[in-house]
N, C-alpha and C positions, 0 to 999 in steps of 0.2 A: 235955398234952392232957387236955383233960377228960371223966370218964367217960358213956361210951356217945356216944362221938364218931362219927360213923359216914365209913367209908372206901369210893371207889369208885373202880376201876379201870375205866376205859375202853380197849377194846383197838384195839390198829393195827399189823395186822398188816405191812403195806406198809413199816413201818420197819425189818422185820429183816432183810429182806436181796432177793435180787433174784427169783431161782426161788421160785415157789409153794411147791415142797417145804419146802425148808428154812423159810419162812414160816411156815408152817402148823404145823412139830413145835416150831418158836421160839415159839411165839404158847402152844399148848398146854401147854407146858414153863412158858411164864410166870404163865399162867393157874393153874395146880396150886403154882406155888412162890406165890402170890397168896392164895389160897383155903389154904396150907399157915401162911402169916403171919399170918393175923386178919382178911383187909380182910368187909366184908361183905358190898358188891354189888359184880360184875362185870359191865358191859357189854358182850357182842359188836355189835360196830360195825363190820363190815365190809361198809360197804354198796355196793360194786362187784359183790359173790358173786353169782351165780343163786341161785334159791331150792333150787333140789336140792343146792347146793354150800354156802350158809349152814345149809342141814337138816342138813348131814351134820358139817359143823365145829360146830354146836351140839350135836349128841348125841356127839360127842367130849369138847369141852368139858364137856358136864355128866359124861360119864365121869370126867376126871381130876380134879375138882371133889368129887366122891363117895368118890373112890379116896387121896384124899387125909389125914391124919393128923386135921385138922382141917375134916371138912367141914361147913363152917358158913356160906359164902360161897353170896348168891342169883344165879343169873346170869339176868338179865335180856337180854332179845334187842332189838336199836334199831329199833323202828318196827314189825316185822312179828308180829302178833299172831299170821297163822296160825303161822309157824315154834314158836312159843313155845310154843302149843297142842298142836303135833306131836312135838315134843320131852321134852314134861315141864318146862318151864321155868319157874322160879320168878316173873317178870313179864317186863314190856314197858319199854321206856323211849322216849316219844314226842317228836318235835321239836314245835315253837312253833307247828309249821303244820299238827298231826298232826290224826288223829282224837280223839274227846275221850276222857277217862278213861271217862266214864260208857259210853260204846261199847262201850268193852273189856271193860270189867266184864259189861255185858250180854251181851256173845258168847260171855264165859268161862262166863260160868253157864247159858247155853243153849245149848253145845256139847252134839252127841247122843251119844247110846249110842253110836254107833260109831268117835268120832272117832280117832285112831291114839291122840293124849298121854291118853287121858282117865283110864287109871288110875293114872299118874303125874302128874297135874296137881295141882298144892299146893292145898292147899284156902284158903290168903291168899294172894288176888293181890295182888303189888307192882305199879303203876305209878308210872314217875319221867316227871316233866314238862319239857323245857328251857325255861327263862324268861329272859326279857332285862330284863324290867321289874318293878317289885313291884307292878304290876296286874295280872302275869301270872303272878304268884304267888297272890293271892287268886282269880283264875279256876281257877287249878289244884285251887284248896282246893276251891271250889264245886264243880270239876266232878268228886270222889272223887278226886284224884290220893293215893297215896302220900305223895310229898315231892317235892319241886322240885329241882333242880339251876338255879343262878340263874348265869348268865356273859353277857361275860368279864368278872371281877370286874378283871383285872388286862390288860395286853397282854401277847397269844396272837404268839410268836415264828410261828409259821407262819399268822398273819393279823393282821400289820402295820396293817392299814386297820381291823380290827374295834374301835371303838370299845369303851375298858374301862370298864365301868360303872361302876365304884370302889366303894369299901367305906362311903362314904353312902349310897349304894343299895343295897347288899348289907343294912348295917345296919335301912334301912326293908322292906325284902324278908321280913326275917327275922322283923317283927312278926307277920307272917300264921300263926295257929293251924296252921304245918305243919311236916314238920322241912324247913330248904333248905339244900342241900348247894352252896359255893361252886367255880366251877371258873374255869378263864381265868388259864392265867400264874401258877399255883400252887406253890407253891416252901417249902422248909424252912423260908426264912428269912422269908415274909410268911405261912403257914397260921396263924400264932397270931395276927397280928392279924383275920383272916377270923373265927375262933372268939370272939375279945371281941368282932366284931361282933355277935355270935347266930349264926352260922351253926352248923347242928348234926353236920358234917362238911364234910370236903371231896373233890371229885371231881378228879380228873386222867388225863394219860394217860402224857406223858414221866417224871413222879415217879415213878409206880411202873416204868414200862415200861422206864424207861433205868436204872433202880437195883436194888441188891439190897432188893427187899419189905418182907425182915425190917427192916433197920437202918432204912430210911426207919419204918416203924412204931415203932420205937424212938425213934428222932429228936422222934417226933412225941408220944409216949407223955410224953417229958420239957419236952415247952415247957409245959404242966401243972401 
């Protein structure tokens, strides 16, 4: 893998088991073995939650995130700027339909005096983009994103019908002045071709989610 690759766990929690409980110290436990391995950003993505219930699993998560040997890992929250703002959260990560970067940026920096995150709010915001297209990658740029997450690069076992954009698209994607992190069907054995596409990381959820962190970072450390 080539250096300053950048890695992102997307979380789901609903894969660990049946009871919220155990869901929730599963999801957290993987999150800290995550953010213990090298990855960079973390996505909380559990958008079933109430907002009192994703507030509460976010400033868990940025707890074991902190607590952890290496804490160097951003977690960014999916979609909801307020949680992110109430938490202390490193950024936002927006879908295709979301509001725009520049929005966010604006609210973050004209959050008041009072707001609960404001003295743990990072002073660089991350916003990640979802993009389907690489016009949707230069809108991203335009509009202050971060970096883009560009899918499904590949076909998404749990959406058979989602058409994979393939790695010619990927590869024109990645011409955009941004870094774009490939997701969709991402796997040991096809990450290194995403990466000679230009891609400047990759995002997943089952990769890291279903495997031990560290070896998969290893794995990836060596196609390189």
């Amino acid at each position: 893998m080539a250096d300053g690759c950048f890695l992102y766990y997307i979380t789901d929690r609903t894969a660990f088991a049946v009871d919220e409980p155990t869901r929730r110290r599963r999801l957290l436990e993987k999150i800290a073995e995550a953010a213990r391995a090298g990855v960079d950003y973390i996505q909380l993505r559990e958008k079933d939650l109430t907002t009192r219930d994703l507030e509460s699993l976010a400033r868990e998560a940025i707890a074991v995130v902190r607590e952890s040997r290496k804490p160097t890992a951003a977690l960014l929250i999916n979609s909801r700027t307020d949680v992110a703002l109430a938490v202390g959260a490193e950024g936002v990560h927006l879908r295709s339909d979301d509001v725009s970067p520049q929005n966010v940026s604006d609210i973050w920096k004209k959050c008041g005096a009072g707001a609960p995150g404001r003295e743990n709010r990072p002073r660089n915001l991350l916003i990640g983009v979802s993009c389907h297209a690489p016009e949707d990658v230069l809108q991203a740029k335009a509009d202050g994103a971060t970096f883009a997450i560009f899918a499904p690069v590949f076909e998404k076992k749990i959406l058979p019908t989602a058409q994979p954009a393939g790695l010619p698209k990927l590869r024109q994607a990645c011409k955009a002045d941004i870094p774009v992190l490939a997701l969709g069907g991402i796997t040991l054995e096809n990450a290194k071709s995403c990466l000679e596409a230009g891609a400047a990381g990759i995002a997943a959820i089952r990769l890291f989610q279903e495997n031990d962190v560290a070896a998969v970072l290893e794995s990836l450390h060596q196609l390189g």
